[in-house]
N, C-alpha and C positions, 0 to 999 in steps of 0.2 A: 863891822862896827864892833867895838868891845867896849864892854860894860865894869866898870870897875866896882863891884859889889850891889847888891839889893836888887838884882834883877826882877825877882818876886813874878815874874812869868808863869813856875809851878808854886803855887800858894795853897790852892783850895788844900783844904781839910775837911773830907767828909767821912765819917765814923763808919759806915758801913762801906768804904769804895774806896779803891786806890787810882781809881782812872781821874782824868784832867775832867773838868768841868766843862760845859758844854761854851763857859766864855775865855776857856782858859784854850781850849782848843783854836776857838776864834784868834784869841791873839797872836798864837803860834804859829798857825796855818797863816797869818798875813805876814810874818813876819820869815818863813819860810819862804814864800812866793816872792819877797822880797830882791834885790840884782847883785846882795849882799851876803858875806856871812855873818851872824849875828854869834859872838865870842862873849860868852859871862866868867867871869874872877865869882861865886859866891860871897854871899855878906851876911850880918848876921842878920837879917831878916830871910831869911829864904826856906823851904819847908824839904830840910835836909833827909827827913824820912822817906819822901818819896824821888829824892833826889838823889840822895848817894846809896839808898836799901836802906830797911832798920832793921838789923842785927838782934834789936835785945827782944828776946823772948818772953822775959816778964813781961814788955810792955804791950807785944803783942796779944798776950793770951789776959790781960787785965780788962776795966772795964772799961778803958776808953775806945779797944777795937772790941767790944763785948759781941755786937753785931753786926761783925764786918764776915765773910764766909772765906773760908778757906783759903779758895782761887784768890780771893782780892788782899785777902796776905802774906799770898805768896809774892804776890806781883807789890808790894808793900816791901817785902825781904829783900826783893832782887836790886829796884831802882831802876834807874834808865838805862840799858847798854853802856858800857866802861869798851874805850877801843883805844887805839893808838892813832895819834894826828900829827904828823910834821914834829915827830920826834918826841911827844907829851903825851897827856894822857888825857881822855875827855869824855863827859855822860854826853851822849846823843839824844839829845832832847826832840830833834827834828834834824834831817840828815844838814840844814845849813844853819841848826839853831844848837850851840853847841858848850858847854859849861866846860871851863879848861878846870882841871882837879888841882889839887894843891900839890906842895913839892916838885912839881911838874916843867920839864922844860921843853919848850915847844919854841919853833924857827918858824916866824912869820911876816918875817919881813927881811931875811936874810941874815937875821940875826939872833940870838938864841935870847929868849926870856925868861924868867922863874917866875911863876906865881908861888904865892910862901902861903897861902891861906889852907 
């Protein structure tokens, strides 16, 4: 299944935590178990921080992660595993639930695609 933008699957934002929410887990794990793979494009609704790493260090160290500990802004910095899939590039969200990265060209149906996002 591919999703062409707002997947919104990783959403939660919670100040002190970078881990998945206990319903956000639910959705994942069913859609993992799923006979499918489940392919997301990004869109502008999606919570790119804990999706692609957040890099800026101002933000991190300000006070909207004021009380977030260390461990959970590292795992905040990183983002989800970045790997290589059928020639593209992709955060592994769940090993069948799978966000294709931007500029990215990937062969999935024997034929090559660009996501541009």
């Amino acid at each position: 299944m591919v999703i062409c933008g707002d997947f919104g699957g990783v959403w939660h934002t919670d100040k002190k935590s970078a881990s998945e929410s206990p319903e956000e887990a639910q959705a994942l794990d069913w859609l993992e178990n799923r006979p499918f793979t489940t392919l997301f494009i990004p869109g502008n609704h999606e919570n790119y921080d804990r999706l692609m790493g957040c890099k800026n260090e101002r933000l991190l160290n300000s006070w909207v992660y004021a009380d977030m500990s260390e461990e959970e802004k590292e795992k905040l910095r990183e983002g989800y595993p970045r790997e290589q899939w059928h020639g593209g590039h992709v955060r592994v969200i769940r090993p069948s639930v799978l966000m294709l990265c931007g500029r990215s060209l990937t062969r999935t149906t024997g034929r090559k695609q660009s996501t541009s996002s």
